[in-house]
C-alpha positions in Angstrom: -21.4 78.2 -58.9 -19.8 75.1 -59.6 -15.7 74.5 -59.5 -13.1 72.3 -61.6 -10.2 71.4 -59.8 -7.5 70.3 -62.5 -4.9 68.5 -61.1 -1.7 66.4 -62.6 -2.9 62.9 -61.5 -4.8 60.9 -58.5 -2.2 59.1 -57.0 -0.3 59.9 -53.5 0.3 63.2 -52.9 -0.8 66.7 -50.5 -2.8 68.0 -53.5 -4.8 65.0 -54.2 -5.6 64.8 -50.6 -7.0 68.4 -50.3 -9.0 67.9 -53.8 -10.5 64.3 -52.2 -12.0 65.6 -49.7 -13.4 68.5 -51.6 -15.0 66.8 -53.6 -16.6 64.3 -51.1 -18.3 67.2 -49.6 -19.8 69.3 -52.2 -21.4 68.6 -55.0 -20.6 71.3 -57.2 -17.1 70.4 -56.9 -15.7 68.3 -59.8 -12.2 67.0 -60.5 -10.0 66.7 -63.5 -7.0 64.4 -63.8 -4.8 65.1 -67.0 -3.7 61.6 -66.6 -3.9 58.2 -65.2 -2.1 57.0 -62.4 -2.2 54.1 -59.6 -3.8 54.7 -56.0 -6.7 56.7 -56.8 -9.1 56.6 -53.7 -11.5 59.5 -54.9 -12.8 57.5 -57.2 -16.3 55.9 -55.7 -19.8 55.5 -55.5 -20.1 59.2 -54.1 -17.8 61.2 -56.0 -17.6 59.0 -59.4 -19.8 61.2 -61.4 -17.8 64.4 -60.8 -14.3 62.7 -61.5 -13.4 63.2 -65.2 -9.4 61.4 -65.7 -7.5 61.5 -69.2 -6.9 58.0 -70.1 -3.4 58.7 -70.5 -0.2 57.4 -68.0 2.0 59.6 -69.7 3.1 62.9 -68.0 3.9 64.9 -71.0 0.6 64.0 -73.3 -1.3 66.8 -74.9 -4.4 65.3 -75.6 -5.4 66.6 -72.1 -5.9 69.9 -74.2 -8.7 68.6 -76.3 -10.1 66.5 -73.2 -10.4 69.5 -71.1 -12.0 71.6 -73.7 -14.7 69.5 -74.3 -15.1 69.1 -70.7 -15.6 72.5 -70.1 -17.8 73.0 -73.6 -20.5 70.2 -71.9 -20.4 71.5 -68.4 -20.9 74.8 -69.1 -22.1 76.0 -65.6 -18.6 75.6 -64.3 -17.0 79.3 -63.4 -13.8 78.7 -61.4 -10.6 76.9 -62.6 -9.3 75.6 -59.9 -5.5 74.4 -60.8 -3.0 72.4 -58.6 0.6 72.4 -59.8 2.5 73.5 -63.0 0.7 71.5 -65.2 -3.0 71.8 -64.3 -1.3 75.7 -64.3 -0.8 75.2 -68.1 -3.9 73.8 -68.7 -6.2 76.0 -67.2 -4.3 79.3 -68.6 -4.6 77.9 -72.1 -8.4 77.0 -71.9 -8.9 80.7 -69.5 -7.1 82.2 -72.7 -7.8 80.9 -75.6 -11.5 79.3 -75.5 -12.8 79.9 -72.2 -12.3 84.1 -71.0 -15.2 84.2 -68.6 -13.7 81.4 -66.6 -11.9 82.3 -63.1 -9.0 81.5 -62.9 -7.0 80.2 -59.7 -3.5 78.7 -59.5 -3.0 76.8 -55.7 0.8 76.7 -54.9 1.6 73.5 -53.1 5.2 74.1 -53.2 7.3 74.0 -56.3 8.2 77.8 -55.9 10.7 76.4 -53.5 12.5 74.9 -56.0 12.7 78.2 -57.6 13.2 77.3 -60.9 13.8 79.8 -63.4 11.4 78.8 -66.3 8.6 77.9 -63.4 9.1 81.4 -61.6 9.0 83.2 -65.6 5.8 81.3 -66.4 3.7 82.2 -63.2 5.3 85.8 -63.4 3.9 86.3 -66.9 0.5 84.6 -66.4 -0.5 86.5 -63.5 -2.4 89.0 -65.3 -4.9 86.5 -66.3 -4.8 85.0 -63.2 -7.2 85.7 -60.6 -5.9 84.3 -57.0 -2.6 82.3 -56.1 -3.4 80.3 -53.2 -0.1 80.0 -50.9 -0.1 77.2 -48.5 1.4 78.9 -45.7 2.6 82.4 -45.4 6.5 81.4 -46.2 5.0 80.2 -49.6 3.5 82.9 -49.8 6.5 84.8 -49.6 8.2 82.7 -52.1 5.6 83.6 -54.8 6.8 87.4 -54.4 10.5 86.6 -53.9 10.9 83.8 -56.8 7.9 84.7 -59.4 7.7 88.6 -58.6 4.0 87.9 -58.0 1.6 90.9 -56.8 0.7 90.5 -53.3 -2.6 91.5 -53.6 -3.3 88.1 -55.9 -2.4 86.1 -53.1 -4.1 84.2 -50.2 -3.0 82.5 -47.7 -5.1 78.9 -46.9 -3.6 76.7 -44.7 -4.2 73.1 -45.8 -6.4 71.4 -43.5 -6.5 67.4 -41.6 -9.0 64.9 -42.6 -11.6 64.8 -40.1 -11.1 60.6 -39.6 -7.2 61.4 -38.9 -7.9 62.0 -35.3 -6.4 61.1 -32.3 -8.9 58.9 -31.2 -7.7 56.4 -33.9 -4.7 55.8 -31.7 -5.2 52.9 -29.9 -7.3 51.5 -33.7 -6.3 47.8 -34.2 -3.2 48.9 -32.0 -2.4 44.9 -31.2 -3.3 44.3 -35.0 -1.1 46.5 -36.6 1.9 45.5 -33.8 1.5 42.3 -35.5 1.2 43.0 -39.1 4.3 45.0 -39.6 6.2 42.2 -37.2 6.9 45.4 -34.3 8.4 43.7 -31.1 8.0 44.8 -28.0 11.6 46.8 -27.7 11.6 48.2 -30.2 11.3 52.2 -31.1 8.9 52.5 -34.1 10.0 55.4 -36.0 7.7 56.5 -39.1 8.1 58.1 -42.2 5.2 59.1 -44.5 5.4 60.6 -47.8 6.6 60.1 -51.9 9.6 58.6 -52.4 11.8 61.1 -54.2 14.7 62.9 -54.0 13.2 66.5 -52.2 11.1 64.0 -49.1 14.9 63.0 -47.9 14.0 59.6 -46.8 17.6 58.8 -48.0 19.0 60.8 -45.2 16.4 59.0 -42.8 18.0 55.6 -43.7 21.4 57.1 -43.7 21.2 57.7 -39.9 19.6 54.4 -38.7 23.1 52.9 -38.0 23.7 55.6 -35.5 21.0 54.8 -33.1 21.7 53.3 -30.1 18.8 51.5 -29.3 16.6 48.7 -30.9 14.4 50.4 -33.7 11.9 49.7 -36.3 11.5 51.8 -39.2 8.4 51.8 -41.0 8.3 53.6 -44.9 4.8 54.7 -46.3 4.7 55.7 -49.3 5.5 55.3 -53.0 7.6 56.7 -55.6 10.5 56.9 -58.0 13.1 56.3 -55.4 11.8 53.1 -54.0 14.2 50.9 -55.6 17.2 53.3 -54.6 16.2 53.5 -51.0 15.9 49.6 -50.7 19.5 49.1 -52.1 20.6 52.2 -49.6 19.3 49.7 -46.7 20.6 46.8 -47.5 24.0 48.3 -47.9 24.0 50.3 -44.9 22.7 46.4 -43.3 20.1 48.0 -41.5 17.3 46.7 -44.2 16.1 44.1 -41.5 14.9 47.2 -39.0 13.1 48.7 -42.3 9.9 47.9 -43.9 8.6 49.0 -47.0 4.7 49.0 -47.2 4.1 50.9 -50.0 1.3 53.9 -50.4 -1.4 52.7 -47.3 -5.1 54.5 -47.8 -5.4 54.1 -44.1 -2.9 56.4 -42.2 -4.6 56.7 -39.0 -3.2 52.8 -38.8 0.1 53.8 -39.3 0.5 57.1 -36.5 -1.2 54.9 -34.5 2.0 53.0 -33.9 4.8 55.2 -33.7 6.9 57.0 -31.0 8.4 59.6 -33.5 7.4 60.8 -37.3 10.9 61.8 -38.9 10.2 64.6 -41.6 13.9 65.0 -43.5 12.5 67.0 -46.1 15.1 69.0 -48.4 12.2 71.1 -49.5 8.6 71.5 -47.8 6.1 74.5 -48.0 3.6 73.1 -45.3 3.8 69.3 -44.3 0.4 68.0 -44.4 2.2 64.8 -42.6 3.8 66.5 -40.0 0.7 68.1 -38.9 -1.4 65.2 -39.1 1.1 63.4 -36.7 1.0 66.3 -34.4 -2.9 65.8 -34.5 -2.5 62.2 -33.8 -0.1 62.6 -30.5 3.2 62.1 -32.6 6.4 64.1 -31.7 8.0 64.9 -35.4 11.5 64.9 -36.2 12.5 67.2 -39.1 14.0 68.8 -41.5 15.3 72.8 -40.2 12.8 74.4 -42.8 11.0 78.2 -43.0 7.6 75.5 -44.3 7.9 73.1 -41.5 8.7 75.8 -38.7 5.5 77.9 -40.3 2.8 74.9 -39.9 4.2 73.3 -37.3 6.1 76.1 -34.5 9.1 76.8 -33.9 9.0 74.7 -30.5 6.6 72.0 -32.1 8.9 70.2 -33.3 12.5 68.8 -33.2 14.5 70.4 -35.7 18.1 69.0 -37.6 19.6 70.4 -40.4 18.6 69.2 -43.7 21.1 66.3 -45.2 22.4 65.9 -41.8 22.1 62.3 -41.1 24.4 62.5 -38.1 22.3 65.0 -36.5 19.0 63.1 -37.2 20.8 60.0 -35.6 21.1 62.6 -32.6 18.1 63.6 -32.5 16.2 60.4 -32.5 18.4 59.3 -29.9 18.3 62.3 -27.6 14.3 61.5 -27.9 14.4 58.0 -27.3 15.9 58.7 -23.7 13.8 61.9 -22.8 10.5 61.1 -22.4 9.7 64.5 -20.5 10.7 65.7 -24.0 8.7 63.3 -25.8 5.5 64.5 -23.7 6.1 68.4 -24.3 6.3 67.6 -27.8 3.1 65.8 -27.8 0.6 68.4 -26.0 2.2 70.9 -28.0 1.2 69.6 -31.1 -1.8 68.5 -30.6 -2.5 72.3 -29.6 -1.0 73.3 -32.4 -2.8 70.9 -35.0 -6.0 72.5 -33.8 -5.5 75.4 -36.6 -5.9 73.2 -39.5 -9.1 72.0 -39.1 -11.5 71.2 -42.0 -14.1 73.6 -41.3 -12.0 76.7 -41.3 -10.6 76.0 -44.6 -13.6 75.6 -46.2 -14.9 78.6 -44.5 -11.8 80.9 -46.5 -12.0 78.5 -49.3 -16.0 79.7 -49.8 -15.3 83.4 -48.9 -12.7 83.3 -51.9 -15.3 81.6 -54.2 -17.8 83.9 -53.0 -15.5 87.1 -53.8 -16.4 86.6 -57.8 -20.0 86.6 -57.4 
């Protein structure tokens, strides 16, 4: 049985990270990308050969269509669509109905139900007859699939998504001197982290918003990339706070990065699991976020520190009320590294196989 996971593009993202390491540890996994994008770390030696990309940047092309057809017409021992996301969605419903009926047909929900958009919610409603299995990443996306999109309980399953087995917390103390001096971190300084796409749903706006609150000395450190990059660099130097904020861009090597912090600050507006989050907990970070039914699910009610989404006041207060409570600080910590225990890399794959194996 062999398994196409169609996805949007390569670049950053919690569904490119899940469909990495998939494919780096079974060969009869294979990966279509409807389009070309920067950042694309699946791509070598190993997993080359199963990684088919549409030589397209733009994200409204249709000659994906033709591209995935032919794919599928070559490669005809594939069985399972595997779709992440509205548009790998699109894709694999038109090749499940038109050309390809024998196919199985999955659609994995990362999160865009939260949005709950009407012509989103219409299309997953009316394509879940020919739809074998929504995948929910936690159980309040699951919900969302039957609130928003009407969709039939019994289609759904709930996977967790899971940590990379190298994101451990043994990479703490990794080129901890090293990376002190590479993002210029002095000694009195709090090193708060944020790590995620820069748009408008990740907040980071409302991260920057609160620095000028804090009270003590601070460094904030921004990984990731995105379409808001330029927006949030003006935001910092108008706010004067841009010398306490450094941009580094996407980094393939996040283990470096929680291996520096004191707090991860999540101020999500919208989140349906927080694949960051967790890995900080797994790393011995306390998190800061967002007040949200995703964040609370994966990371428990007391895991976490929790301010009301768009609050930057609150998030100044929060930060600061941790910066002086280290018995705080502490609890966080054990808790979450308790906690990050359930998303480990072997139970996923052991649901992911006993879905697969369900269409034998």
């Amino acid at each position: 049985m062999k398994i196409l996971h169609i996805i949007d593009h390569l670049g950053q993202g919690g569904a490119r990270t899940i469909v990495e390491s998939l494919i780096k540890n079974n060969n009869n996994q294979m990966v279509l990308s409807l389009r070309k994008k920067i950042n694309e770390p699946i791509l070598d030696n190993q997993t080359s050969k199963r990684v088919f990309i549409y030589p397209s940047n733009s994200k409204y092309n249709l000659g994906c269509l033709n591209f995935t057809k032919n794919l599928l017409k070559k490669n005809k021992d594939i069985s399972i669509l595997h779709c992440h996301d509205i548009k790998s969605y699109i894709v694999g419903y038109l090749m499940n109905k038109i050309y390809f009926k024998d196919k199985k047909l999955i659609f994995h929900e990362h999160g865009r139900i939260f949005t709950n958009k009407i012509l989103y919610n219409y299309f997953l409603n009316k394509s879940q007859k020919d739809v074998d299995y929504f995948i929910a990443v936690s159980k309040v996306t699951s919900d969302k699939l039957v609130e928003n999109a009407n969709i039939n309980k019994n289609k759904i399953r709930v996977l967790y998504n899971f940590i990379n087995s190298f994101r451990q917390q043994k990479y703490l103390k990794l080129n901890f001197k090293k990376n002190i001096k590479r993002f210029e971190i002095k000694k009195d300084q709090f090193v708060i982290g944020f790590m995620g796409r820069l748009n408008k749903i990740k907040g980071c706006d409302v991260l920057i918003k609160s620095l000028p609150l804090i009270n003590s000395k601070y460094k904030l450190i921004i990984s990731g990339d995105g379409p808001e990059m330029k927006n949030l660099k003006v935001l910092s130097k108008n706010l004067k706070v841009d010398k306490n904020v450094l941009f580094i861009g996407y980094y393939n090597k996040p283990e470096e990065i929680y291996g520096i912090l004191d707090v991860l600050i999540v101020p999500s507006r919208s989140e349906s699991f927080g694949l960051s989050a967790v890995e900080g907990q797994s790393m011995g970070i306390p998190i800061i976020g967002s007040n949200l039914e995703g964040l609370r699910d994966s990371l428990g009610e007391s895991g976490y520190i929790r301010f009301e989404k768009d609050n930057h006041i609150q998030l100044a207060e929060k930060i600061n009320y941790l910066i002086k409570n280290k018995i705080i600080k502490n609890k966080l910590i054990k808790k979450g590294l308790e906690r990050s225990k359930l998303y480990s890399y072997d139970n996923f794959i052991k649901n992911l196989d006993n879905l697969y194996g369900s269409f034998k």
